[in-house]
PyMOL commands that place a pseudoatom at each C-alpha (Angstrom):
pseudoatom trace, name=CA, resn=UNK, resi=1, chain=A, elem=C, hetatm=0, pos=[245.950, 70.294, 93.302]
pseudoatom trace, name=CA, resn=UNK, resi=2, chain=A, elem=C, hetatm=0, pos=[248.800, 70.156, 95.575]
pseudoatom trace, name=CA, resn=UNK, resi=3, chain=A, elem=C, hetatm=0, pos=[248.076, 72.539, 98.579]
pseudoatom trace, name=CA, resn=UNK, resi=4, chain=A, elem=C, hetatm=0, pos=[244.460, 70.257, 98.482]
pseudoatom trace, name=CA, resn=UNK, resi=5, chain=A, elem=C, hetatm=0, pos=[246.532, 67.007, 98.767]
pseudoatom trace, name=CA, resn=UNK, resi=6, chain=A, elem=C, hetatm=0, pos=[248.392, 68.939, 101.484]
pseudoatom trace, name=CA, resn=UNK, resi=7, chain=A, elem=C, hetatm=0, pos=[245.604, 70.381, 103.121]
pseudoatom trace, name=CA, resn=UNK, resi=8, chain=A, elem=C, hetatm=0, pos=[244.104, 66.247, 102.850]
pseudoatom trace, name=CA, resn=UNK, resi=9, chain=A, elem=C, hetatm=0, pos=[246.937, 64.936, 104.732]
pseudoatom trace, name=CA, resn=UNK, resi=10, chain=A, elem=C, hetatm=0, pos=[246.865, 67.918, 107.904]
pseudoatom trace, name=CA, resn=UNK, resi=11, chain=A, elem=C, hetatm=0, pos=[243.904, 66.348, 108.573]
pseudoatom trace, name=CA, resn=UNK, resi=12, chain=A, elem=C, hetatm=0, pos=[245.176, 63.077, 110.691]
pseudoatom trace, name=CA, resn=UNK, resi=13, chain=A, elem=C, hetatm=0, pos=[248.490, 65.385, 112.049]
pseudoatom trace, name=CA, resn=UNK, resi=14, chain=A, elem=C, hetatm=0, pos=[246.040, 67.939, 114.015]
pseudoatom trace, name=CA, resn=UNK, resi=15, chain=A, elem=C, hetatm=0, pos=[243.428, 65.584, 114.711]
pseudoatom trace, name=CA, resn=UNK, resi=16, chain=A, elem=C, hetatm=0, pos=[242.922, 62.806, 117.538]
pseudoatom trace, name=CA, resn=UNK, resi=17, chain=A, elem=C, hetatm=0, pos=[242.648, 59.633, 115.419]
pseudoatom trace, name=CA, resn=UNK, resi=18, chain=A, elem=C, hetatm=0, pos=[243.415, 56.135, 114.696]
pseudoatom trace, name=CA, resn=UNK, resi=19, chain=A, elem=C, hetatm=0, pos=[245.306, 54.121, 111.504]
pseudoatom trace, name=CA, resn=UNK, resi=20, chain=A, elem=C, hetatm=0, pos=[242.771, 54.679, 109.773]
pseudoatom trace, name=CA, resn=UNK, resi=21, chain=A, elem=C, hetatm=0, pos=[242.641, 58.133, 109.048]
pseudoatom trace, name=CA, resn=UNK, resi=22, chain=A, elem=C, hetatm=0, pos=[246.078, 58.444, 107.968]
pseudoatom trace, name=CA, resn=UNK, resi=23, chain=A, elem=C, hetatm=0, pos=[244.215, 56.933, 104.398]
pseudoatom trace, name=CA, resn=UNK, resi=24, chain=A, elem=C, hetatm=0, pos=[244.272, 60.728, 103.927]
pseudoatom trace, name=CA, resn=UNK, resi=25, chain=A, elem=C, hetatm=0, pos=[247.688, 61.252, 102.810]
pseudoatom trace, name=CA, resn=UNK, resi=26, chain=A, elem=C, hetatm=0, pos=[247.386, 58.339, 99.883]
pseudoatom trace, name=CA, resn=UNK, resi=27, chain=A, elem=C, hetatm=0, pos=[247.011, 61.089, 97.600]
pseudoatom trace, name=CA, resn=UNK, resi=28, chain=A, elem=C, hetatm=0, pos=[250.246, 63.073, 98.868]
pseudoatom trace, name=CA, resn=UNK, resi=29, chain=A, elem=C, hetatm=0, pos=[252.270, 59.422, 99.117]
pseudoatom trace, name=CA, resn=UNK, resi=30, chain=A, elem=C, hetatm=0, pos=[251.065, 58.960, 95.022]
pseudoatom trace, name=CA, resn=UNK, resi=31, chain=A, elem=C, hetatm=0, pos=[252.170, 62.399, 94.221]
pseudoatom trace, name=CA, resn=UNK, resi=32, chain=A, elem=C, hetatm=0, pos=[255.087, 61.819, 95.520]
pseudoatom trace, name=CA, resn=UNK, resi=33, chain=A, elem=C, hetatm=0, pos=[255.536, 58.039, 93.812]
pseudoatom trace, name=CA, resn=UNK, resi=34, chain=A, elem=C, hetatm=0, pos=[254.432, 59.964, 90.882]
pseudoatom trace, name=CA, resn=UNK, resi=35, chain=A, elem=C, hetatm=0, pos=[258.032, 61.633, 91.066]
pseudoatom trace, name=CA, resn=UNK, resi=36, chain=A, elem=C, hetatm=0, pos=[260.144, 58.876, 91.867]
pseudoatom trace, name=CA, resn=UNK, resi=37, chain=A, elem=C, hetatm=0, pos=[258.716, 56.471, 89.176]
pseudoatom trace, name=CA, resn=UNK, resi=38, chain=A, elem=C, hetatm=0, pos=[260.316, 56.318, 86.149]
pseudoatom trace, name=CA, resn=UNK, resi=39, chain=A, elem=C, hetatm=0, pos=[263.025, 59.515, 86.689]
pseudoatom trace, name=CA, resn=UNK, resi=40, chain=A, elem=C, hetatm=0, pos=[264.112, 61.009, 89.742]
pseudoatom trace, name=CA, resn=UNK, resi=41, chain=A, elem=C, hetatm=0, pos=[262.858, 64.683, 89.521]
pseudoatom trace, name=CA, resn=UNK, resi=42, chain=A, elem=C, hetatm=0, pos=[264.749, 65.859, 91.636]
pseudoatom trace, name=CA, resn=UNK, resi=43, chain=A, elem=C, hetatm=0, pos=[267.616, 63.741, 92.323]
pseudoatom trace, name=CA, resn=UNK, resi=44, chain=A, elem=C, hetatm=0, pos=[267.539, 64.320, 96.418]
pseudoatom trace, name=CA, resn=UNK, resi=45, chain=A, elem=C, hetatm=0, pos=[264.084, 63.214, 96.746]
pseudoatom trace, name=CA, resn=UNK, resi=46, chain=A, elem=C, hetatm=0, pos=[264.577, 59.417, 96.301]
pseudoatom trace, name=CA, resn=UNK, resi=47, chain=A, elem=C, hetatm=0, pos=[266.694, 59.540, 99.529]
pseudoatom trace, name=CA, resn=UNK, resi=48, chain=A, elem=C, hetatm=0, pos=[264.326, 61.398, 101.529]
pseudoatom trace, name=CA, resn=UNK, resi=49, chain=A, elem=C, hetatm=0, pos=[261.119, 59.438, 100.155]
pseudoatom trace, name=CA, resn=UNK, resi=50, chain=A, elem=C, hetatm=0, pos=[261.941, 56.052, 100.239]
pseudoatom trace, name=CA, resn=UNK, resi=51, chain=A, elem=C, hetatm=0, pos=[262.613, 56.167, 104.522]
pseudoatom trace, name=CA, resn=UNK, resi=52, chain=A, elem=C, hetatm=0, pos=[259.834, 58.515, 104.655]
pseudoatom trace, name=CA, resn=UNK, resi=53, chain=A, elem=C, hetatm=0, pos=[257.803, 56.080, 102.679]
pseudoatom trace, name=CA, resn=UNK, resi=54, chain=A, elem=C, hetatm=0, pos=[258.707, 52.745, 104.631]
pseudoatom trace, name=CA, resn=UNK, resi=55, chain=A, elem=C, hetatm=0, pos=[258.166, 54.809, 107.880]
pseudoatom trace, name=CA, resn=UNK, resi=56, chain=A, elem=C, hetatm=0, pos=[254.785, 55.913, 106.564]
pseudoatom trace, name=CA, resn=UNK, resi=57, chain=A, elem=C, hetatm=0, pos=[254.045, 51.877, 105.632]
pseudoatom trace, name=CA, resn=UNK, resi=58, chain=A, elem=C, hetatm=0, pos=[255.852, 50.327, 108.670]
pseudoatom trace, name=CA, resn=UNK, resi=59, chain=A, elem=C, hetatm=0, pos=[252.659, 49.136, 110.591]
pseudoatom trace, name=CA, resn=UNK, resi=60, chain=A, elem=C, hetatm=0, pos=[252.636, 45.996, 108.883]
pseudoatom trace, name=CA, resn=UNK, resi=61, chain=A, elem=C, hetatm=0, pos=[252.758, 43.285, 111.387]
pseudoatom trace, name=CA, resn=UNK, resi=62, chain=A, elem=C, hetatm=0, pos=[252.687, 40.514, 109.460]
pseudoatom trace, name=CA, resn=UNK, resi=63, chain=A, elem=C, hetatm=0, pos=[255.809, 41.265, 107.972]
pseudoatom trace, name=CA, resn=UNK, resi=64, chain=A, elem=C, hetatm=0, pos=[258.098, 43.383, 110.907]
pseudoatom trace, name=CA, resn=UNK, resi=65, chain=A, elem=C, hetatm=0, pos=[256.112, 41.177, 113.735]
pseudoatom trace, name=CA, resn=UNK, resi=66, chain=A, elem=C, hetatm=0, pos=[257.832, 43.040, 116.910]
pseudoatom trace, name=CA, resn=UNK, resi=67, chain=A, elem=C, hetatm=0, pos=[259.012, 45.552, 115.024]
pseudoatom trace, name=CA, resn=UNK, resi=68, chain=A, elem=C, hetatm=0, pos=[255.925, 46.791, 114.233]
pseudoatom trace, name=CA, resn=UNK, resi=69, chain=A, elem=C, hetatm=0, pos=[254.218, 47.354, 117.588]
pseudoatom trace, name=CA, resn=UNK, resi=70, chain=A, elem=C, hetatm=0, pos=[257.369, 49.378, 118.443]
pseudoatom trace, name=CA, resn=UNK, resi=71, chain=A, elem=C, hetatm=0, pos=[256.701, 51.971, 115.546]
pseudoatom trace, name=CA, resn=UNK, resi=72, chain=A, elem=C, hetatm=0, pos=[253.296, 52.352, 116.536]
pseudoatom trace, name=CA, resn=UNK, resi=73, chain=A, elem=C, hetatm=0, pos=[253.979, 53.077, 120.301]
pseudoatom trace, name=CA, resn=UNK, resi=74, chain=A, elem=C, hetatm=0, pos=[256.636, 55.899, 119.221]
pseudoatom trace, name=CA, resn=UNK, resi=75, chain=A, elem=C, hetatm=0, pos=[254.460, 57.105, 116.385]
pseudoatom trace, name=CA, resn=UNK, resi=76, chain=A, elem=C, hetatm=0, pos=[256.204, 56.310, 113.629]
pseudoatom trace, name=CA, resn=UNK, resi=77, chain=A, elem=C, hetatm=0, pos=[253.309, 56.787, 111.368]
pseudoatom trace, name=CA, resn=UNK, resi=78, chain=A, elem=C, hetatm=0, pos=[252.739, 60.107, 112.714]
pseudoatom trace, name=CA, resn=UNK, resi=79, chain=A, elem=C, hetatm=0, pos=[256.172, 61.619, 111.827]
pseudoatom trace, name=CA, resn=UNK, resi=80, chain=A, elem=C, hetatm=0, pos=[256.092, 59.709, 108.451]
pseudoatom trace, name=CA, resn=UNK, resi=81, chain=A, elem=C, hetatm=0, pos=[253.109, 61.884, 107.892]
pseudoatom trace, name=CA, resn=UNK, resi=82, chain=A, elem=C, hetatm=0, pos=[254.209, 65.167, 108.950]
pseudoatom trace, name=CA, resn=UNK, resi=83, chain=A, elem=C, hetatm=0, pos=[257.148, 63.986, 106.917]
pseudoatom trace, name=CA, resn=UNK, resi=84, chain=A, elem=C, hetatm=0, pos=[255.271, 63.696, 103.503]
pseudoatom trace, name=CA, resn=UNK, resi=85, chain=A, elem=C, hetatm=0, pos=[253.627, 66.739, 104.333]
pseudoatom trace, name=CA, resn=UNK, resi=86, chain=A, elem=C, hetatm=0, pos=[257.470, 68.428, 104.275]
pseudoatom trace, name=CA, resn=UNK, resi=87, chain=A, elem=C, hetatm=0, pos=[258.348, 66.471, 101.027]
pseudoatom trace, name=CA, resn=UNK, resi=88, chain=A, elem=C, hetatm=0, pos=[254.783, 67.913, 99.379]
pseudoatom trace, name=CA, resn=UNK, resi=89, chain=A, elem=C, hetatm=0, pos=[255.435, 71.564, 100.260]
pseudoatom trace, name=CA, resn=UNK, resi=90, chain=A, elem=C, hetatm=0, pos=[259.166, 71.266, 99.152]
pseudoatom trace, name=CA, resn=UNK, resi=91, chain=A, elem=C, hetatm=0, pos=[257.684, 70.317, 95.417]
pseudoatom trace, name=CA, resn=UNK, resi=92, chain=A, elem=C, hetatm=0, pos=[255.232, 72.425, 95.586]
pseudoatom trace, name=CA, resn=UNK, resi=93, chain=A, elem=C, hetatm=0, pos=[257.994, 75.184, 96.309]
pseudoatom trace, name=CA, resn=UNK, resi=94, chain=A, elem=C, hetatm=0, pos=[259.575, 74.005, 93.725]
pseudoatom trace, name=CA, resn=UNK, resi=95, chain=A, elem=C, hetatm=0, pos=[257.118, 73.718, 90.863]
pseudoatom trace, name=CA, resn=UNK, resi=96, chain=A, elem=C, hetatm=0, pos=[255.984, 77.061, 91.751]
pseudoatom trace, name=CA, resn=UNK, resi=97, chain=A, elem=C, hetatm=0, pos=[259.718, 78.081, 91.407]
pseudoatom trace, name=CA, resn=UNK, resi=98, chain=A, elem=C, hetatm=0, pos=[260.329, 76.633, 87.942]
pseudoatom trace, name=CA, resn=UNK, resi=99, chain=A, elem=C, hetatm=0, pos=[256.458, 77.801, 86.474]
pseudoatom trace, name=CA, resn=UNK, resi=100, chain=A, elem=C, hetatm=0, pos=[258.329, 81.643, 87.490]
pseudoatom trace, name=CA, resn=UNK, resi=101, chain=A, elem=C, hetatm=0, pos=[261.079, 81.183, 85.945]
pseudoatom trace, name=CA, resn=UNK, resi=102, chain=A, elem=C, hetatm=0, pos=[259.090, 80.063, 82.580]
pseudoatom trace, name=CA, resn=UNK, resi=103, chain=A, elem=C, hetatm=0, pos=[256.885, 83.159, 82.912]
pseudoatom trace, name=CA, resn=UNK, resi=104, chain=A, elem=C, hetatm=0, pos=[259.741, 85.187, 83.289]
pseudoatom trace, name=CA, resn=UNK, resi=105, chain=A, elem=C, hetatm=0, pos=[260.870, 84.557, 79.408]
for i in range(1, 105): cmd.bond("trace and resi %d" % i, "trace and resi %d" % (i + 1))
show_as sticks, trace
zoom trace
């Protein structure tokens, strides 16, 4: 179910696209809530999430006025993106990891 979710969320990074289509990666960003919420498996992930995760939500104008058409002319919500992607292969690493070591007993 993972590599799909990852395979979901390539599709805005190697595409030309809008806002819009970064409504892919929801599925990747709630896997990856789905780890933070209510224990911190692993420990390291809430401090690479939670920037990751405001980067990823940071076109919100209402709130960040200025602010926000800054992080859209850099991209912002591109390299938030590419950034989930990262934090989705690195638990999918690691769940594949710990499902070997169970087989192996």
């Amino acid at each position: 179910m993972i590599e799909y979710f990852l395979l979901l969320a390539l599709v805005p990074s190697i595409t030309l696209t809008d806002t819009n289509h970064f409504l892919f990666s929801m599925p990747l960003v709630m896997l990856l809530a789905h780890h933070l919420a209510p224990r911190t498996d692993p420990k390291w992930l809430v401090v690479l999430a939670v920037p990751v995760l405001l980067a990823y939500g940071g076109n919100w104008a209402d709130a960040l006025g200025g602010l926000s058409d800054r992080m859209v002319h850099y991209g912002v919500l591109g390299i938030a993106n590419l950034g989930l992607i990262v934090l989705g292969v690195f638990l999918l690493l690691r769940r594949s990891n710990l499902s070997a070591d169970k087989a192996s007993f």
